[in-house]
N, C-alpha and C positions, 0 to 999 in steps of 0.2 A: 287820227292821221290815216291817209291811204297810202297803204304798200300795194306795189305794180307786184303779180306773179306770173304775169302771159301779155305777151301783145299776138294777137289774131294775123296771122299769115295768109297764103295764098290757099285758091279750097284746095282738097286733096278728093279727087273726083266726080262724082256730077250726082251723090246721094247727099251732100250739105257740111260733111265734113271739112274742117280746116285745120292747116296748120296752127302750130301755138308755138310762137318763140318764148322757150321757160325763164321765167325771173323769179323761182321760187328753187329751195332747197327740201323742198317736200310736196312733191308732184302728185304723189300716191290719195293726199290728201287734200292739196289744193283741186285736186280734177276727180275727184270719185264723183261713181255716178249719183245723181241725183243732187249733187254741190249748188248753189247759185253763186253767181259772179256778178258781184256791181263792175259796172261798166265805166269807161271814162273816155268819149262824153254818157253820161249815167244815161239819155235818152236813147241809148241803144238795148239798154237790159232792164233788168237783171236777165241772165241767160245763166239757165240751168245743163249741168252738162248730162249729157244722155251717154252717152259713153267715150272711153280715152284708149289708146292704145299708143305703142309707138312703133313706127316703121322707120326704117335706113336712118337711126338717128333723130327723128324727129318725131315729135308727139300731134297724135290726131286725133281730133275734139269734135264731137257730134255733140251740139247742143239741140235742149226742146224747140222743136217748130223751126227747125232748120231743115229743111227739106230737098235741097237740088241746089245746083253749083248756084245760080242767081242771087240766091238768098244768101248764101255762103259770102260769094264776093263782096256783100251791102256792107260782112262784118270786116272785111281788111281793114288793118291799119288801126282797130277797137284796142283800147287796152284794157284788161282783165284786172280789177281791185279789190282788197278786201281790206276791214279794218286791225290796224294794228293790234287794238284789245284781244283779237284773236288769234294772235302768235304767243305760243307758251314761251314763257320764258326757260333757255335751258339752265339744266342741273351742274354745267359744267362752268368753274367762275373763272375759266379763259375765253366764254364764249361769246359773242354780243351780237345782237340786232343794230342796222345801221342807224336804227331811229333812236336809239339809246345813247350813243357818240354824237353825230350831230348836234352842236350847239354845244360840247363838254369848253370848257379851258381849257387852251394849251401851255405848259409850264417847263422848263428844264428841271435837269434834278437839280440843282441848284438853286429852285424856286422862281427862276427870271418868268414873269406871264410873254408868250411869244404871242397868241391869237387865242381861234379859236377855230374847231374843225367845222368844216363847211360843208365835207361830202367823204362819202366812200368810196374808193373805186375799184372796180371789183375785175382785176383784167390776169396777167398770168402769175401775179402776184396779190394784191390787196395792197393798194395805197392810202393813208390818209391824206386828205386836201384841208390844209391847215389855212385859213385867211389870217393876215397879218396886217402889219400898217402899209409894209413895202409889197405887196400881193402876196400869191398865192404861193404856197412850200408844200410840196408834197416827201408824204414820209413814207417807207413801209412800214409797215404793221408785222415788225416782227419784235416779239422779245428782246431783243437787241437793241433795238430805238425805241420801242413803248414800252416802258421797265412797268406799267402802271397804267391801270385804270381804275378811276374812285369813280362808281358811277353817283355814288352817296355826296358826295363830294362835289362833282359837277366840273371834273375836272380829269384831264387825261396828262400824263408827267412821258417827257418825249428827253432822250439822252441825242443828240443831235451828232452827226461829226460836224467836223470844223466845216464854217462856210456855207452852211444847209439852210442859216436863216440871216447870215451877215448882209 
């Protein structure tokens, strides 16, 4: 499976560098120098990054054989991939990758099957996007509502309030 870690911005001035809007929680390592990055559409790369830094906020990505703003511009709009087999899994058993949840069972404690998670949404909270028969329920991901995750299992156990999936 391919995880997004960058979509390719605007250049940042006229030596080939660009912005990179981050989708990764480990930058230091998705962008070190000398990294390659599959590409999505793949015919644009692999691009290898030449060096990263970050200004006002945002991260600037000089990739090889990037050279002047023109070249830079060709990569707008590129999304930056890597394969899932290469995320460690953490040491911490609260902690999950979104490709790990997608597709789990959704359950009450009480056992009722309600769906099954469809996505994660990653905004000033963390939402799970639960598919059901009647659409789509979104939960937070907290403690609170997700008492439970059995990844073993193939199933995540959601304490709901009233109303959340009626």
């Amino acid at each position: 499976m391919q995880l997004v870690v960058g979509r390719i911005g605007k250049p940042h001035g006229i030596r080939g560098d660009v912005t990179v809007d981050v989708r990764t929680d480990d930058v230091d390592a998705r962008f070190a120098p000398g990294t390659a990055l599959v590409t999505d559409p793949v015919s644009a790369g692999p691009l290898t990054v030449s060096s990263a830094k970050w200004h006002s906020g945002r991260l600037i990505v000089r990739f090889e054989g990037v050279a002047d703003r023109n070249r830079a511009e060709e990569l707008r709009g590129i999304w930056l991939v890597i394969d899932s087999s290469e995320i460690v899994p953490s040491a911490d058993p609260d902690d999950f990758h979104d490709q790990q949840l997608i597709g789990l069972r959704v359950v009450t404690t009480s056992g009722e099957e309600i769906g099954t998670v469809a996505d994660i949404l990653h905004h000033a909270q963390e939402l799970v996007v639960v598919d059901t028969p009647t659409g789509e329920r979104y939960v937070p991901f907290v403690a609170a509502l997700v008492p439970e995750v059995d990844l073993a299992g193939g199933r995540m156990v959601v304490d709901p309030p009233g109303g959340l999936f009626d």
